[in-house]
PAZA-916679 format. One record per residue: x, y, z of N, C-alpha, C in turn; chain; residue in one letter. Coordinates in pm, whole numbers, plus 50000, padded with zeros to 5 digits. Example, Ala and Ser with C-alpha at 12.3 -4.5 7.8 and 13.67 -1.06 7.14 Angstrom:
! PAZA-916679
(voti (51319,49431,50780),(51230,49550,50780),(51320,49670,50780),'A','a')
(voti (51285,49775,50708),(51367,49894,50714),(51290,50003,50787),'A','s')
***
This chain:
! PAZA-916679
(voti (27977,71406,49552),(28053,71389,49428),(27979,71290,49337),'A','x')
(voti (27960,71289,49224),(27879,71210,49094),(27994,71161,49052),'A','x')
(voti (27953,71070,48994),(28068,70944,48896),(28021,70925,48798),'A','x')
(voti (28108,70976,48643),(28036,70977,48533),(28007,70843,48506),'A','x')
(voti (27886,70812,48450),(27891,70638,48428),(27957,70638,48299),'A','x')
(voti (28035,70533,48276),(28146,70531,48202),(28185,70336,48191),'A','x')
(voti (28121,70294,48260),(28114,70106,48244),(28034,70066,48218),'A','x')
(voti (28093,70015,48091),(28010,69952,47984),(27913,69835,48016),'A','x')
(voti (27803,69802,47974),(27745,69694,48028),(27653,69653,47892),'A','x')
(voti (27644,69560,47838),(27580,69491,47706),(27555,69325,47729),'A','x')
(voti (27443,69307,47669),(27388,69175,47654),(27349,69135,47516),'A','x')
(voti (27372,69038,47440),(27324,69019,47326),(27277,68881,47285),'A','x')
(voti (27143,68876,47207),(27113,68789,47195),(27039,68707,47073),'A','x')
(voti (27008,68588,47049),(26933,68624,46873),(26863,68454,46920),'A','x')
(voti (26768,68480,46833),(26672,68397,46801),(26561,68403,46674),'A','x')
(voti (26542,68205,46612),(26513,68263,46522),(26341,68225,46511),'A','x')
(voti (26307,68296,46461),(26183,68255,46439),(26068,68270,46300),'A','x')
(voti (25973,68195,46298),(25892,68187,46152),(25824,68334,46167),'A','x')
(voti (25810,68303,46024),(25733,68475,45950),(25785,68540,45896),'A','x')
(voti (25736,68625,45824),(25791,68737,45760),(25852,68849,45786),'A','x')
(voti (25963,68905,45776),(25953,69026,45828),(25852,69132,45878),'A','x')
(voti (25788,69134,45770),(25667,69212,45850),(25566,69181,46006),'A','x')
(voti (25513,69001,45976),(25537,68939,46070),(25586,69024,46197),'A','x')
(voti (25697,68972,46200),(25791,68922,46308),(25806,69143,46373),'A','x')
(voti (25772,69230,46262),(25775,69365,46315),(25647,69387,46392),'A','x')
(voti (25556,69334,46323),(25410,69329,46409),(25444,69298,46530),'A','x')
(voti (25541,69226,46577),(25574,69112,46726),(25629,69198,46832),'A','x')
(voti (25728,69264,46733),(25855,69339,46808),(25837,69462,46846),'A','x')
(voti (25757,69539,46747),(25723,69675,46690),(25571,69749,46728),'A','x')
(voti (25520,69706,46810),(25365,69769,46772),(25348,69682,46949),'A','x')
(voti (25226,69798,47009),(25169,69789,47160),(25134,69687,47170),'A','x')
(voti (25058,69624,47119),(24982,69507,47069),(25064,69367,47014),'A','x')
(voti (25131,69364,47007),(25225,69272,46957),(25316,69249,47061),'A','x')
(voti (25402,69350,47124),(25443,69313,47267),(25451,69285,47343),'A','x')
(voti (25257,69332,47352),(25220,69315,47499),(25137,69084,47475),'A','x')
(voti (25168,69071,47347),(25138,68959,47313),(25242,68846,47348),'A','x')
(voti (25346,68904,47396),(25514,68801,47438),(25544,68809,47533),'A','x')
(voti (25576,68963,47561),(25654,69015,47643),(25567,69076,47759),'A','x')
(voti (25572,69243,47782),(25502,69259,47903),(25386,69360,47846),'A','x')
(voti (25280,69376,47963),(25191,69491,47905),(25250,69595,47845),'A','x')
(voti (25216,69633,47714),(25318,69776,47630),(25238,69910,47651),'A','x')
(voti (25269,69978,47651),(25184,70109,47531),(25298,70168,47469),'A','x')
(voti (25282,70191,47354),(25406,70246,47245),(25353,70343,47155),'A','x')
(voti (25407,70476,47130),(25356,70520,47048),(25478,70518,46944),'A','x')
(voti (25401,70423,46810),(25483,70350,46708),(25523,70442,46593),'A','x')
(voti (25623,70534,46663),(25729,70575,46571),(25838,70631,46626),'A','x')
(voti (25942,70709,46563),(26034,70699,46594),(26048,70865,46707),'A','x')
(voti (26080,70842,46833),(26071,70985,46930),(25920,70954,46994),'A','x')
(voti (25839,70851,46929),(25750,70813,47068),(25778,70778,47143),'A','x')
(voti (25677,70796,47292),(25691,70652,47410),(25674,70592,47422),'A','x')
(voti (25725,70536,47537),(25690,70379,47560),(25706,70364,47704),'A','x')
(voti (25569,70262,47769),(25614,70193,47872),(25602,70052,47880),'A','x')
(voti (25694,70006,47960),(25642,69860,47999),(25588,69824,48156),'A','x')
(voti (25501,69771,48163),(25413,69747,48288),(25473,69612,48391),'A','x')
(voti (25569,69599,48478),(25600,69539,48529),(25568,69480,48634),'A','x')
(voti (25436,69503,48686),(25375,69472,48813),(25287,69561,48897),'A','x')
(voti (25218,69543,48980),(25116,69653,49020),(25223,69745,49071),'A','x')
(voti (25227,69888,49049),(25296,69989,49090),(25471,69992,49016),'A','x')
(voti (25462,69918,48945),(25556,69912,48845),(25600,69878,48710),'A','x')
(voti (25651,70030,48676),(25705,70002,48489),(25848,70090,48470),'A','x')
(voti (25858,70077,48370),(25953,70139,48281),(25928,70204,48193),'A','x')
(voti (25951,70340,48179),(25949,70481,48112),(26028,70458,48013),'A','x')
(voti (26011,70455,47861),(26140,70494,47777),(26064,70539,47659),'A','x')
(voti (26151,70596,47512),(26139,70637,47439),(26234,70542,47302),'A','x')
(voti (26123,70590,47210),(26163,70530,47050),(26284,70573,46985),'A','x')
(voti (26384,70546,46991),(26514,70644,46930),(26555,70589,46777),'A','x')
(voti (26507,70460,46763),(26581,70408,46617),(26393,70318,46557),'A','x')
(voti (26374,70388,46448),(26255,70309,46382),(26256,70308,46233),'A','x')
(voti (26277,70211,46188),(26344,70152,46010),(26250,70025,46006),'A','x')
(voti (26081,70048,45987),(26036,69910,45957),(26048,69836,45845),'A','x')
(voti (26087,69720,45795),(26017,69621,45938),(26197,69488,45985),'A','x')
(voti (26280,69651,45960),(26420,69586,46013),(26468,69644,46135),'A','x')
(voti (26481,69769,46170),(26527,69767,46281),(26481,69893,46379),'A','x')
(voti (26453,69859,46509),(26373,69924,46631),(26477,69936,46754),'A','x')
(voti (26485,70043,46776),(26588,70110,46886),(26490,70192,46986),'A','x')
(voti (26486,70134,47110),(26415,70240,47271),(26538,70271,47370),'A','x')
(voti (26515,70342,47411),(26558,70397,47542),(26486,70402,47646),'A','x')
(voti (26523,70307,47782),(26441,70304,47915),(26504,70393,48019),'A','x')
(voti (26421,70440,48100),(26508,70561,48186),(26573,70430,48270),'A','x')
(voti (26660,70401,48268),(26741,70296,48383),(26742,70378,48485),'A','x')
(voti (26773,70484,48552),(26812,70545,48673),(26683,70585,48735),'A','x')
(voti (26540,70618,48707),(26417,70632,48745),(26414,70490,48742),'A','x')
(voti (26415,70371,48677),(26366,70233,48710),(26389,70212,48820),'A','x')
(voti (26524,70186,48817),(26654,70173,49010),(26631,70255,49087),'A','x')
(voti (26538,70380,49073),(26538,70500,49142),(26649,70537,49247),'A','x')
(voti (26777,70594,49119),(26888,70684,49109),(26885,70814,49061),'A','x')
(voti (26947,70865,49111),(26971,70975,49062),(26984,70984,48927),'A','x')
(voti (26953,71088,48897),(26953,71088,48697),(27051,71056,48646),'A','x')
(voti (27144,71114,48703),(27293,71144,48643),(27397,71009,48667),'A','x')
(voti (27356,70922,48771),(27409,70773,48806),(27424,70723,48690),'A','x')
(voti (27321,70717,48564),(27314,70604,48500),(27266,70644,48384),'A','x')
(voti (27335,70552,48258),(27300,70602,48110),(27138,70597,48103),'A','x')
(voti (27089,70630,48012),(26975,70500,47952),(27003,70347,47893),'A','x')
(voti (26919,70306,47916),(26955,70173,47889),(26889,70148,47734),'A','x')
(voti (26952,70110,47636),(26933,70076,47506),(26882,69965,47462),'A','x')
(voti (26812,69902,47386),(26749,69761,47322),(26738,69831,47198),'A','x')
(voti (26819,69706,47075),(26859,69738,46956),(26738,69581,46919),'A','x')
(voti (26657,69596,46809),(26595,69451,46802),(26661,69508,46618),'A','x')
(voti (26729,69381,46535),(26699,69376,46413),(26642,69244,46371),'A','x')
(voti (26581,69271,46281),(26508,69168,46208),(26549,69101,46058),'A','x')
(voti (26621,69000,46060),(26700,68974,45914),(26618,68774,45853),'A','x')
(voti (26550,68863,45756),(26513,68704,45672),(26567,68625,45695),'A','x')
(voti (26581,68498,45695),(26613,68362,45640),(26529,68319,45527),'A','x')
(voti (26658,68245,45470),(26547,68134,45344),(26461,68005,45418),'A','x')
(voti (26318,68014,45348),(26237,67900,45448),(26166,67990,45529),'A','x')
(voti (26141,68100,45500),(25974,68150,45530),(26067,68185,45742),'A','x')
(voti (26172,68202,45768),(26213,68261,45932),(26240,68332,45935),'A','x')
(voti (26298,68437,46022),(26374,68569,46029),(26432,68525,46170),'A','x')
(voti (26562,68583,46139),(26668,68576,46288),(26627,68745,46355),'A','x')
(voti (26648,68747,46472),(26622,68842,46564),(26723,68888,46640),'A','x')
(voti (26810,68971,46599),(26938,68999,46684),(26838,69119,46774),'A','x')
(voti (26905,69095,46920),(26840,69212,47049),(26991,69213,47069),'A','x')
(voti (26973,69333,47080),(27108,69423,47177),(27114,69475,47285),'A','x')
(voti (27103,69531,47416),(27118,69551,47525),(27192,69610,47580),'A','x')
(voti (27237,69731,47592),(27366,69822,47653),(27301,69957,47752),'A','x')
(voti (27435,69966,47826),(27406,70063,47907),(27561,70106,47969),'A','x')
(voti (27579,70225,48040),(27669,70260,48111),(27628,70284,48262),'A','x')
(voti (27696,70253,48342),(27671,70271,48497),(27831,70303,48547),'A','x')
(voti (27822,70301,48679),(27937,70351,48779),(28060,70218,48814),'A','x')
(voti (27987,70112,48748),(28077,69993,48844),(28059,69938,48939),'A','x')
(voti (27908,69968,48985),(27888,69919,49148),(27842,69811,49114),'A','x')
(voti (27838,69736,49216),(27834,69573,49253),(27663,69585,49229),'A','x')
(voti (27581,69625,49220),(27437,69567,49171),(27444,69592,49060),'A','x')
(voti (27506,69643,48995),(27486,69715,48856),(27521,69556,48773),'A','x')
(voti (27646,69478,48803),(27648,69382,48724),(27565,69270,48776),'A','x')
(voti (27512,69279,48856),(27388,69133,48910),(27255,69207,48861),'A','x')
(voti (27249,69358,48828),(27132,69353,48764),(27123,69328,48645),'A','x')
(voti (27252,69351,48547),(27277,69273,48416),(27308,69136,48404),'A','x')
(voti (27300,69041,48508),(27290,68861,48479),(27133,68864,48524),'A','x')
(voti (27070,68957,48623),(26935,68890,48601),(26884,68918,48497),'A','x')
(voti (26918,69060,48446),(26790,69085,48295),(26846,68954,48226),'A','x')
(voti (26956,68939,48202),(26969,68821,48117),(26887,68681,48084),'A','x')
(voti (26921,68656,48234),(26862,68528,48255),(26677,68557,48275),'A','x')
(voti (26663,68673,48313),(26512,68708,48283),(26533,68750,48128),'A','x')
(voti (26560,68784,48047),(26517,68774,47917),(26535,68628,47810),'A','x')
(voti (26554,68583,47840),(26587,68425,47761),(26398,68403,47742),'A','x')
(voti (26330,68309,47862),(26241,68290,47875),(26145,68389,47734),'A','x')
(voti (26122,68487,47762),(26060,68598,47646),(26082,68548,47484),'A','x')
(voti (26212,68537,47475),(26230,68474,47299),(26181,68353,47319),'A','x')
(voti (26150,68240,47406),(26036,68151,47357),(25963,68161,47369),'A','x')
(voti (25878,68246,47458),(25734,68316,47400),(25712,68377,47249),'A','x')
(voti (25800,68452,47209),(25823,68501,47058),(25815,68420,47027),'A','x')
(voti (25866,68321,46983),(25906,68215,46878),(25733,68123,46917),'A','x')
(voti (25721,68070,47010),(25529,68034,47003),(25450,68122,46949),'A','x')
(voti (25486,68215,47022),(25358,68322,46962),(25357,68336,46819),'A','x')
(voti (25473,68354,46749),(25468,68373,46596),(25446,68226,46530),'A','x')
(voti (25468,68091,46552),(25439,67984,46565),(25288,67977,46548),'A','x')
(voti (25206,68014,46618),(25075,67954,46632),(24981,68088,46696),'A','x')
(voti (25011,68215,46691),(24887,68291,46709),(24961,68434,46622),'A','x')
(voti (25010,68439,46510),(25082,68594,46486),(24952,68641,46489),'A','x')
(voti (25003,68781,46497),(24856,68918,46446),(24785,68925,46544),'A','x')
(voti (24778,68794,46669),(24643,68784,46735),(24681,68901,46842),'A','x')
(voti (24607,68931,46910),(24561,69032,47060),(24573,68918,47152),'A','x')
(voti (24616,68961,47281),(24651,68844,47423),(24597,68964,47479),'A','x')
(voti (24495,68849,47587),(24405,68893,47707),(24566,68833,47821),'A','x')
(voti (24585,68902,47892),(24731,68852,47962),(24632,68789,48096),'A','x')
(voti (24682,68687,48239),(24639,68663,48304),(24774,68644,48405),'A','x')
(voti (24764,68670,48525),(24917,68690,48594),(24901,68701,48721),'A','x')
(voti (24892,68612,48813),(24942,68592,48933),(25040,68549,49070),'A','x')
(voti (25065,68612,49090),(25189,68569,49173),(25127,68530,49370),'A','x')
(voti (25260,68458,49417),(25266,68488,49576),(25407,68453,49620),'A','x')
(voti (25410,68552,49727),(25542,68500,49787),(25539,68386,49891),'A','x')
(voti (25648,68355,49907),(25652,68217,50039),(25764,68228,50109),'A','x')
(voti (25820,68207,50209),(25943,68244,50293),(26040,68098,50201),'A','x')
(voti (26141,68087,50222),(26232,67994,50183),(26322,68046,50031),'A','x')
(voti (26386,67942,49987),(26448,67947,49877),(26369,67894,49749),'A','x')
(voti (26440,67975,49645),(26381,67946,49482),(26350,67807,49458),'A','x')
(voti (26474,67767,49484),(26468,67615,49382),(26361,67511,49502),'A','x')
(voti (26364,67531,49624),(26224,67409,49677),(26092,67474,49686),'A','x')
(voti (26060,67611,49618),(25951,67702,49591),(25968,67620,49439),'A','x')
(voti (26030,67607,49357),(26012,67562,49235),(25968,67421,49184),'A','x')
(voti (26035,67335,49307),(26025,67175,49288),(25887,67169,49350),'A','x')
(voti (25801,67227,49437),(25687,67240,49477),(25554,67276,49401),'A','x')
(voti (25640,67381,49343),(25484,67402,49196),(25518,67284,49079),'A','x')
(voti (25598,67322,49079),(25620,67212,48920),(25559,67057,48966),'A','x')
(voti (25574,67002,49104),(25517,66915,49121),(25365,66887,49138),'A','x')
(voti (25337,67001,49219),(25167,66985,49247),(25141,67023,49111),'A','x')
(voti (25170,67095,49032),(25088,67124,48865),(25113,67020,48827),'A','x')
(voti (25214,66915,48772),(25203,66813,48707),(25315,66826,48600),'A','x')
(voti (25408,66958,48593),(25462,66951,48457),(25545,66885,48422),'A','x')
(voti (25546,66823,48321),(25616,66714,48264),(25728,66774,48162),'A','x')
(voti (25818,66669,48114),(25933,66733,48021),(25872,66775,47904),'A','x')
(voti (25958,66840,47783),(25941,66913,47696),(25844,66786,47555),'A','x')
(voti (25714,66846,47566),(25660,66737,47451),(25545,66721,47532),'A','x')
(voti (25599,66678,47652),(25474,66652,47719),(25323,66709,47737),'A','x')
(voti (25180,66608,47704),(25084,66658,47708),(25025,66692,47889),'A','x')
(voti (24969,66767,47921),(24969,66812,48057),(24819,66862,48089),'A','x')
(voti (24770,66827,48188),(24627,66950,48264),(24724,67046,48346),'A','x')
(voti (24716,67162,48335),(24715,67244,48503),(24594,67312,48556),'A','x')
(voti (24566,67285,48653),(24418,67330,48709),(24295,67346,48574),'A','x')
(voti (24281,67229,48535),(24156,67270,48417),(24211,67307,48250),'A','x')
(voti (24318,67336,48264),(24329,67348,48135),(24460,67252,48025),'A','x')
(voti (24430,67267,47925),(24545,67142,47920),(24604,67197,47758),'A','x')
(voti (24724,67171,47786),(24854,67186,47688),(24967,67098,47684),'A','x')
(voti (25038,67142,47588),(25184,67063,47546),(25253,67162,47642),'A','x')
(voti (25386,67077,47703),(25511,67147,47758),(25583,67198,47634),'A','x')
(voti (25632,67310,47625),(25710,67358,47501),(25865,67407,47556),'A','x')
(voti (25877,67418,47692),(26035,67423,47676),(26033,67466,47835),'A','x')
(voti (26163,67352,47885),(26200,67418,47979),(26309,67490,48060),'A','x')
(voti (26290,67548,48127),(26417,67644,48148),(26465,67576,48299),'A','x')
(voti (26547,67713,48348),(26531,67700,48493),(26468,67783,48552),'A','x')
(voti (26410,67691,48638),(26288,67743,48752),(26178,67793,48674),'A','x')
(voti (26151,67732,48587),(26029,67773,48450),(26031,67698,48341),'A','x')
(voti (25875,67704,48315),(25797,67590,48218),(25717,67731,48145),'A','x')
(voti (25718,67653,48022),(25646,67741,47915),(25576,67629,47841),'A','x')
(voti (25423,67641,47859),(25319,67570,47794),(25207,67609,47715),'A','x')
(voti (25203,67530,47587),(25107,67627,47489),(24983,67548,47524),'A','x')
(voti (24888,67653,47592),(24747,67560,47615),(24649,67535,47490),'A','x')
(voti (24558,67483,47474),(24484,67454,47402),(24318,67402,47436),'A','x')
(voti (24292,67405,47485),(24167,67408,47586),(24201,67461,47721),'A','x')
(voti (24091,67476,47795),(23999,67553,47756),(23991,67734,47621),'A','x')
(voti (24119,67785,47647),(24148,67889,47570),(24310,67846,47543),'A','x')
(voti (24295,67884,47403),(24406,67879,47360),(24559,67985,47428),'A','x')
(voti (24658,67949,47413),(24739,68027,47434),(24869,67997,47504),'A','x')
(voti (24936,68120,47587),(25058,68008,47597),(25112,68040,47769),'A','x')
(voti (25119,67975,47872),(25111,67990,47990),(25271,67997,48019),'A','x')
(voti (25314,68061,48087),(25457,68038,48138),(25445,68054,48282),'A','x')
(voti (25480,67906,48324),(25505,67936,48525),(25608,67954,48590),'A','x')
(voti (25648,68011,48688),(25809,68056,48709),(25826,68073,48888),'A','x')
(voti (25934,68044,48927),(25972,68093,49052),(26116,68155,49010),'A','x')
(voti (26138,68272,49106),(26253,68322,49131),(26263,68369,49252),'A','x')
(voti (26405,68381,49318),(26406,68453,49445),(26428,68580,49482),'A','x')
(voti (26371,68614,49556),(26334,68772,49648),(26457,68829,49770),'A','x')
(voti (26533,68707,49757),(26637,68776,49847),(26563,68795,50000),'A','x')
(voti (26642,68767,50083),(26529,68824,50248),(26513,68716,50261),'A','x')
(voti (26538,68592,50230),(26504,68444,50245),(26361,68437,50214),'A','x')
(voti (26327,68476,50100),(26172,68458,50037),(26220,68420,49931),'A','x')
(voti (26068,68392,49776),(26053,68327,49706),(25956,68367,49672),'A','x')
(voti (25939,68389,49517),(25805,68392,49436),(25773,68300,49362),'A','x')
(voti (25615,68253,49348),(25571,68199,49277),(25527,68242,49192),'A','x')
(voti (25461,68231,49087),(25413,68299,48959),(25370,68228,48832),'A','x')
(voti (25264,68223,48789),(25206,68222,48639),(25161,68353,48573),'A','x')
(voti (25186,68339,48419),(25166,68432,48366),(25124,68389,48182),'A','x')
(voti (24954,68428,48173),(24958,68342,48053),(24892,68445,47976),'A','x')
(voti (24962,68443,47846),(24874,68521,47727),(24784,68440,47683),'A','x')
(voti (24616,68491,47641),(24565,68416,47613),(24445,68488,47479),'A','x')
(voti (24420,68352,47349),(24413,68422,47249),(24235,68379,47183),'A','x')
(voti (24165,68447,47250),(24041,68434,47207),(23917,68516,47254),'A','x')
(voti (23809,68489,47178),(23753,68626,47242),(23679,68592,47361),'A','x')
(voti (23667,68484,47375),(23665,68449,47573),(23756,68506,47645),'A','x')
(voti (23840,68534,47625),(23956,68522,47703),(23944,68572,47876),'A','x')
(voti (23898,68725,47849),(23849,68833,47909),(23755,68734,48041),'A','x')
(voti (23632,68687,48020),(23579,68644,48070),(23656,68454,48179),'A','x')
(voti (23747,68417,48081),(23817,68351,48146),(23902,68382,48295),'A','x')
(voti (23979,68479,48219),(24071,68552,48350),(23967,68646,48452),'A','x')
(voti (23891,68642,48430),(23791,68713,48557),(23745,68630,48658),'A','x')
(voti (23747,68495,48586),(23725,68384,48676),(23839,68325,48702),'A','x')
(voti (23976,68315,48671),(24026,68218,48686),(24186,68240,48786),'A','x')
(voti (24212,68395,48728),(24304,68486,48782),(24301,68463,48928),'A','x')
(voti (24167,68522,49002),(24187,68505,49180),(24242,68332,49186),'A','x')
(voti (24150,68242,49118),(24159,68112,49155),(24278,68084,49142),'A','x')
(voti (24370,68106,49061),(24521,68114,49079),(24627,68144,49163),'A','x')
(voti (24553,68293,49156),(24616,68379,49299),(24617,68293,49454),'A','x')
(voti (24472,68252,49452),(24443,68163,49622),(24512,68021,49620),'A','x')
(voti (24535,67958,49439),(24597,67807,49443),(24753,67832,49466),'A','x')
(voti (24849,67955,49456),(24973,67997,49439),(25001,68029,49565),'A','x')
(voti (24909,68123,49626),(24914,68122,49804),(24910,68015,49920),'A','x')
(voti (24816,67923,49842),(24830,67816,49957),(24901,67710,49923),'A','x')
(voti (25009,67703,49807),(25071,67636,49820),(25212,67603,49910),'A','x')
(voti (25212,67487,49984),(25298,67443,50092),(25427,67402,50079),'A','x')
(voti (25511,67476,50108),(25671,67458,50069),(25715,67413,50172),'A','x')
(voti (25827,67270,50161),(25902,67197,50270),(25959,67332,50374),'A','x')
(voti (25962,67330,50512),(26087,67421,50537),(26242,67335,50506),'A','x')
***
């Protein structure tokens, strides 16, 4: 027996940030601009193109362009039920509404919308508090990125490891051996050095500035199974870049692995 999905599920959110509308559509709107905040894109930029987002080795998200009005408002559809790998019929598509509305003083506010229908089952609403709390982090990448690199191309750099234990002493463990300090704070992590620009939970977002410019975000979350991930993930904006992350990526990977968490 199938259960029409029929429970509602929505997230909404806004943030504001400098630039122009046009700006700020370059950010939201275009492969290249996405994959400059958010995650690796490919988009084909109009309205009934595709789109994926690249979520990890052996994983993305399939969706399509349904609403395109530049440089105000951008509507996709992600297959939610191929993401969860459900049955088709389990689950709506999942919707992201981005509009883009001026302010006076050179900003534009960013309303994102977020909806979907599902069955009511008990992961369905813990998978809508994590996107949540996993999407926060992203609008302060937006808001840097349009800050101090619009228009530019990001060479991305991204390594993770897991560790047996819980989030939060996987978290007090990196944040300590890196050095990161509160929000303002000037910082090295392994060689390179930036301002702290904001922190969350279980995550630091830092705009580097030597060796390559750009903006690093480090993060733990938990894996459930009594594990823990570690993780950095930095866009980076120069034409070194490429040659940076070829060197620097493993060295991450092996400094994230051997790091030693209390039991």
């Amino acid at each position: 027996m199938s259960t029409t999905p029929n429970v509602p599920y929505r997230l909404e959110f806004s943030v504001e940030v400098p630039g122009t509308p046009e700006q700020v559509w370059q950010a939201i709107a275009t492969a290249k601009g996405m994959s400059a905040w958010f995650l690796p894109t490919e988009m084909e930029e109009r309205e009934g193109g595709s789109l994926h987002f690249t979520m990890g080795p052996e994983m993305g998200s399939d969706g399509q362009v349904t609403g395109w009005d530049p440089p105000r408002r951008l509507v996709y559809e992600e297959d939610w039920a191929a993401l969860m790998g459900k049955d088709p019929d389990a689950l709506s598509p999942l919707t992201s509404e981005f509009l883009v509305e001026a302010q006076s003083g050179g900003t534009c506010v960013v309303r994102v919308t977020s909806s979907g229908f599902g069955t009511g089952a008990a992961w369905e609403s813990e998978f809508w508090d994590d996107m949540g709390a996993n999407w926060m982090p992203f609008f302060d990448n937006l808001r840097l990125y349009l800050s101090h690199f619009p228009g530019q191309e990001a060479t991305l750099l991204e390594a993770t490891a897991s560790h047996p234990g819980d989030a939060e002493a996987l978290w007090s463990t990196l944040h300590d051996a890196l050095g990161l300090g509160d929000e303002g704070a000037t910082v090295e992590v392994r060689g390179a050095t930036g301002t702290v620009e904001r922190v969350g939970e279980r995550q630091t977002l830092v705009r580097l500035t030597a060796p390559v410019p750009g903006m690093l975000s480090v993060f733990a979350w938990g894996e459930g199974d009594g594990k823990a991930t570690a993780g950095v993930r930095a866009y980076l904006f120069s034409a070194d870049a490429a040659d940076y992350v070829r060197r620097e990526e493993p060295a991450w990977r092996a400094w994230l692995q051997g790091l030693s968490v209390p039991a």
